[in-house]
SERO-4910 file (N, C-alpha, C, O; in steps of 0.05 Angstrom, whole numbers):
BEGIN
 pado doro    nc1    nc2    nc3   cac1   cac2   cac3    cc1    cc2    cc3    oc1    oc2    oc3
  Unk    A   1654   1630   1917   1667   1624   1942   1674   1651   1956   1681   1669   1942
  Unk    A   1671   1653   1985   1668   1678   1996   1705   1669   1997   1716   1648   2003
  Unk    A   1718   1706   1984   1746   1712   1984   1761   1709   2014   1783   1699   2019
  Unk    A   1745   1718   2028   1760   1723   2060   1760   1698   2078   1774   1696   2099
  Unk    A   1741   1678   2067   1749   1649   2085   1760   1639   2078   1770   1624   2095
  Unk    A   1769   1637   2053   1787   1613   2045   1812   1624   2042   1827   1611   2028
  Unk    A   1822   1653   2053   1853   1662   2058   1855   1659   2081   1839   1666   2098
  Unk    A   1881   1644   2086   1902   1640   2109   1915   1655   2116   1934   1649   2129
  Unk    A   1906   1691   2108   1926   1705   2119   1950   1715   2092   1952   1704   2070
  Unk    A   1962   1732   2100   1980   1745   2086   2004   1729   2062   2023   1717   2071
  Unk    A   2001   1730   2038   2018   1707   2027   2045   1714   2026   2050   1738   2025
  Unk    A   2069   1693   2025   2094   1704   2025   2096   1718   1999   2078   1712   1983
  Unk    A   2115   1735   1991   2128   1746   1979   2127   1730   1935   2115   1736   1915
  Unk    A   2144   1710   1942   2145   1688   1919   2116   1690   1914   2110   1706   1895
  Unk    A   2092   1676   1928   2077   1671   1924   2053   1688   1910   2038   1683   1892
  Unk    A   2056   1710   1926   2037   1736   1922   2051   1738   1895   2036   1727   1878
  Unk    A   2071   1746   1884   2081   1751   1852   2069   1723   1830   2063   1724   1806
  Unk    A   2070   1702   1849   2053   1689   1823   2020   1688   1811   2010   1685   1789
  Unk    A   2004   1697   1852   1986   1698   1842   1978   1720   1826   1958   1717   1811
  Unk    A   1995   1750   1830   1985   1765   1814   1993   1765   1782   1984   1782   1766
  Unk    A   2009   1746   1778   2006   1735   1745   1989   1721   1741   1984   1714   1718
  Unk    A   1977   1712   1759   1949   1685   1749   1925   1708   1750   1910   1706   1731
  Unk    A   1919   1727   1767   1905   1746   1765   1905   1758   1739   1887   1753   1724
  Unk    A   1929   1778   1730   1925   1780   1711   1922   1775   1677   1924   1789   1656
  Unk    A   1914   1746   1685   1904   1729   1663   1872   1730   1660   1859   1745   1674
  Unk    A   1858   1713   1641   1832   1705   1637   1841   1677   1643   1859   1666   1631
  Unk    A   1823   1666   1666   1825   1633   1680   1821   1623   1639   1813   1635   1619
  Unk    A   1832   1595   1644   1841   1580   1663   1879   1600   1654   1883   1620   1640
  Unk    A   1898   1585   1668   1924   1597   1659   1939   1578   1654   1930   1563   1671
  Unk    A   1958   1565   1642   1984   1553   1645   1998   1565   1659   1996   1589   1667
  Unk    A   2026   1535   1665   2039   1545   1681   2065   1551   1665   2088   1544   1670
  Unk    A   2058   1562   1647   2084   1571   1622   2068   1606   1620   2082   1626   1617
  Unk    A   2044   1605   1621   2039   1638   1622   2052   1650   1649   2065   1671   1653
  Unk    A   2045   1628   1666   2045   1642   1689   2084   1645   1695   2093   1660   1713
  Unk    A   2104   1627   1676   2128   1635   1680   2132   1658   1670   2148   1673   1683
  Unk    A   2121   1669   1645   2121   1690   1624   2116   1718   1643   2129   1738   1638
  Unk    A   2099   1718   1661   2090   1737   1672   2104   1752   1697   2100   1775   1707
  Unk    A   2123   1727   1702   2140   1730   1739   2163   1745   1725   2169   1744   1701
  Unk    A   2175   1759   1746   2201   1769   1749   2220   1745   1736   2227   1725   1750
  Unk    A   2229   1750   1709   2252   1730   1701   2279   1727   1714   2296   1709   1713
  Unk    A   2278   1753   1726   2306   1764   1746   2315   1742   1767   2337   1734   1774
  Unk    A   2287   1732   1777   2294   1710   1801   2297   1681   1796   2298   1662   1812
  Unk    A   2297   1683   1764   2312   1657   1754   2299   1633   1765   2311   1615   1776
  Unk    A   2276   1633   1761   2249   1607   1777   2244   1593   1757   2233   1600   1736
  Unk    A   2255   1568   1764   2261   1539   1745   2229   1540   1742   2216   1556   1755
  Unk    A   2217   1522   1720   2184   1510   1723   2177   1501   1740   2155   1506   1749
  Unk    A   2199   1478   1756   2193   1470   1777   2184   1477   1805   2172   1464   1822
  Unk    A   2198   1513   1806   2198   1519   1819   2170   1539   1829   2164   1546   1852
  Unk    A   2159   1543   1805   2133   1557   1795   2112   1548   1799   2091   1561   1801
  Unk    A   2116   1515   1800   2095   1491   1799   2095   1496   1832   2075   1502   1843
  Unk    A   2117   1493   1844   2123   1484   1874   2096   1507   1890   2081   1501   1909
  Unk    A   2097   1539   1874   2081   1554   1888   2053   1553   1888   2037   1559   1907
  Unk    A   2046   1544   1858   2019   1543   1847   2009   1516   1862   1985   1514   1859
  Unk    A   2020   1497   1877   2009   1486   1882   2004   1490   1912   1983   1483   1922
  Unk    A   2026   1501   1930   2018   1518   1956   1996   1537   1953   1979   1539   1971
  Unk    A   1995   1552   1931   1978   1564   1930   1943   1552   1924   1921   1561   1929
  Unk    A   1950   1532   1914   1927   1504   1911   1915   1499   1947   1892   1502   1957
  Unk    A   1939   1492   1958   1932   1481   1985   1932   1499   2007   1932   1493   2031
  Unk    A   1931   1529   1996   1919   1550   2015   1892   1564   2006   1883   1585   2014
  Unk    A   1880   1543   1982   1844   1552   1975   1853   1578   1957   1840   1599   1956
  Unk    A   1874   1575   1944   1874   1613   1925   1875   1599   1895   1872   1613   1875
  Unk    A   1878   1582   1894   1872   1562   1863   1864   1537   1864   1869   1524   1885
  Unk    A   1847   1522   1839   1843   1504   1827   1860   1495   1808   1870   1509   1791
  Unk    A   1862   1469   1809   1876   1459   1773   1863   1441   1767   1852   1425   1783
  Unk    A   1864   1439   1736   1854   1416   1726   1871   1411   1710   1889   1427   1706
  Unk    A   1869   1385   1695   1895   1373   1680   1879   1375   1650   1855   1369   1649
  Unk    A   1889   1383   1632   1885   1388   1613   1910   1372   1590   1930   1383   1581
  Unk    A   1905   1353   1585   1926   1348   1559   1946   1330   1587   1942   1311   1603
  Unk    A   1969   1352   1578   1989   1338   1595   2002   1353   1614   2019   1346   1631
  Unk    A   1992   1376   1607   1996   1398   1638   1968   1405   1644   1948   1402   1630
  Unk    A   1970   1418   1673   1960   1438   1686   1948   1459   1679   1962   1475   1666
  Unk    A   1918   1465   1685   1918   1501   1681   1905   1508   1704   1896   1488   1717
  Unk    A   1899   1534   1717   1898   1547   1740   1878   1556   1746   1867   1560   1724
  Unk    A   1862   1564   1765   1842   1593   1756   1837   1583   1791   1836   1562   1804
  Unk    A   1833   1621   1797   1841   1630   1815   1815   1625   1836   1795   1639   1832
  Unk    A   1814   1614   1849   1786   1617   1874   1783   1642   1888   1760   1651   1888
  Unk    A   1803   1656   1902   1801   1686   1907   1807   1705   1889   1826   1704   1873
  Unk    A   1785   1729   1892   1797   1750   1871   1817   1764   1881   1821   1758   1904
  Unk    A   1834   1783   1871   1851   1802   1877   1840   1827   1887   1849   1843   1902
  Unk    A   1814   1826   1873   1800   1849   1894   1796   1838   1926   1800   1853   1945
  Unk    A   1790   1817   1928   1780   1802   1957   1805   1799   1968   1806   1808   1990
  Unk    A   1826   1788   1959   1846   1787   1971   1861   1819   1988   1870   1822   2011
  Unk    A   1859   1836   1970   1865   1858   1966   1855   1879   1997   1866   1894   2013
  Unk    A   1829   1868   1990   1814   1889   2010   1810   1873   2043   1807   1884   2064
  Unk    A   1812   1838   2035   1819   1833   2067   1843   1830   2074   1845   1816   2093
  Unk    A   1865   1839   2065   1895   1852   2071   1882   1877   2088   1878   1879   2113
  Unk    A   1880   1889   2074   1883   1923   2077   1858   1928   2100   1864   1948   2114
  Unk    A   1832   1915   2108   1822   1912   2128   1834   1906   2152   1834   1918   2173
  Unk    A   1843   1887   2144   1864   1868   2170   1888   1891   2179   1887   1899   2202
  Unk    A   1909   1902   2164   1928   1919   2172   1920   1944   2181   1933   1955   2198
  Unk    A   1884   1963   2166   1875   1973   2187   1870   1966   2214   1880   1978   2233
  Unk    A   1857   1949   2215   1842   1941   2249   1871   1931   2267   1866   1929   2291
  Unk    A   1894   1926   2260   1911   1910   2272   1925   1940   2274   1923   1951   2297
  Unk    A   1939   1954   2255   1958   1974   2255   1944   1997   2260   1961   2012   2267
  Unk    A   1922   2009   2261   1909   2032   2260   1889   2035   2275   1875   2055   2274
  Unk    A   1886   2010   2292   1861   2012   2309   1829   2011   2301   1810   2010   2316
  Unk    A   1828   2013   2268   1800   2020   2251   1808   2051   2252   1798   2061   2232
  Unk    A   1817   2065   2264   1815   2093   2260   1826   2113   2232   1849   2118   2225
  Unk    A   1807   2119   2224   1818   2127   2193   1835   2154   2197   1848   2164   2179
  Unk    A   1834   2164   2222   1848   2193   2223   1873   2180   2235   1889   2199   2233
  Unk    A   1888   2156   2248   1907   2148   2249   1926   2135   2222   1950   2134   2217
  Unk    A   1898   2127   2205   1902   2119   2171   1916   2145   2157   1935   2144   2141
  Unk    A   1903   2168   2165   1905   2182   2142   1931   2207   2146   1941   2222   2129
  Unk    A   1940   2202   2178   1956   2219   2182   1987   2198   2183   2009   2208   2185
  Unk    A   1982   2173   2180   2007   2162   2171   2012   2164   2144   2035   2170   2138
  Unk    A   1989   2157   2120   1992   2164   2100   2002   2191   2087   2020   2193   2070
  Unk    A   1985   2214   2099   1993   2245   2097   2006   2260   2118   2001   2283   2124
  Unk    A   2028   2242   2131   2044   2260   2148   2045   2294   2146   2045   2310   2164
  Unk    A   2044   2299   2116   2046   2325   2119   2017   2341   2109   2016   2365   2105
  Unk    A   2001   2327   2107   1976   2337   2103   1967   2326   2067   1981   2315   2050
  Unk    A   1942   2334   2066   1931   2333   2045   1940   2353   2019   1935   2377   2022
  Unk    A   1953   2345   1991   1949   2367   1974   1926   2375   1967   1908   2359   1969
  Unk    A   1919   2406   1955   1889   2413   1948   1884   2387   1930   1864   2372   1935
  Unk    A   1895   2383   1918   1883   2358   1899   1875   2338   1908   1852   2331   1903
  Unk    A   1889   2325   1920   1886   2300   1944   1847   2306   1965   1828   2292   1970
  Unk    A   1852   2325   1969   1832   2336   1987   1805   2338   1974   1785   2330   1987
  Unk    A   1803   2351   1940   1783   2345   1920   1786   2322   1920   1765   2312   1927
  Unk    A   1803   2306   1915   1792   2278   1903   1782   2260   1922   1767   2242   1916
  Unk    A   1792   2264   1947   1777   2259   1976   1748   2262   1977   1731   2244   1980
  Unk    A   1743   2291   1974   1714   2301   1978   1694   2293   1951   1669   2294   1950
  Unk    A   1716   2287   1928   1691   2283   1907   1687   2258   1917   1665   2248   1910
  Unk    A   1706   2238   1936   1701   2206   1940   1675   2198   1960   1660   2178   1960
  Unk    A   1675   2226   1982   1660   2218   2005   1629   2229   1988   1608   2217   1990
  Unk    A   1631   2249   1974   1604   2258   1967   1593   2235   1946   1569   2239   1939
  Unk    A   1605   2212   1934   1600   2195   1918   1595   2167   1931   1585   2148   1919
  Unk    A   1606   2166   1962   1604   2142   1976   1579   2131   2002   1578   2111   2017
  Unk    A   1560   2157   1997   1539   2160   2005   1517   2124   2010   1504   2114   2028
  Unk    A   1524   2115   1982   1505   2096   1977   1517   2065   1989   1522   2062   2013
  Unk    A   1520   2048   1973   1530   2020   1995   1549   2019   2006   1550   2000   2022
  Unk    A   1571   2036   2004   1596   2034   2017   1594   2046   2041   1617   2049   2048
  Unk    A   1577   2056   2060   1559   2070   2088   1556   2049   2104   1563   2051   2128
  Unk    A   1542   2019   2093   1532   2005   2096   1547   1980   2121   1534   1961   2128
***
């Protein structure tokens, strides 16, 4: 399934923390891994866990199937796809596509030498499909 059609856009907060516990699982997941994995701090009943995974169901970013007598998960978008049509989107919207408006918000104060090698070893290595 292509990652960028079936996102609605930026996920709230709650939600984005669960799917990146379902991410970093091997599909399928319970929804007892997926409590194991969240911030215990915010004190999120099962119910309340279920409540996301299943928004997250009806915004195309998971599947479930019933197994036994619960639920298990597995993710329809990757976190890479998710990931990179975020960060596309907040370029072209916040930055115009311009990477020298990208890079001078990032490096207000410029590049360290290091930053700058690991730059230049990136562009001399990005020659091939990433051009494209």
């Amino acid at each position: 399934m292509d990652g960028e059609k079936s996102m609605a856009g930026r996920l709230p907060e709650a939600e984005l923390e669960v799917m990146l516990a379902v991410w970093r699982c091997a599909p399928p997941v319970t929804t007892a891994r997926v409590m194991l994995l969240t911030d215990p701090d915010k004190g999120w009943k099962t119910s309340t866990v279920i409540s996301f995974l299943d928004r997250l169901k009806n915004r195309g970013f998971l599947e479930a199937d019933k197994q036994g007598r619960e639920y298990v998960w597995r993710p329809l978008v990757s976190r890479d796809d998710y990931i990179g049509a975020l960060t596309r989107d907040f370029f072209t919207r916040v930055h115009g596509g311009s990477v020298e408006s990208l890079m001078t918000a990032l490096f207000p104060d410029g590049l360290s030498p290091a930053d700058a090698d690991g730059l230049l070893r990136w562009l001399d290595g990005a020659e091939d499909s990433r051009w494209r």
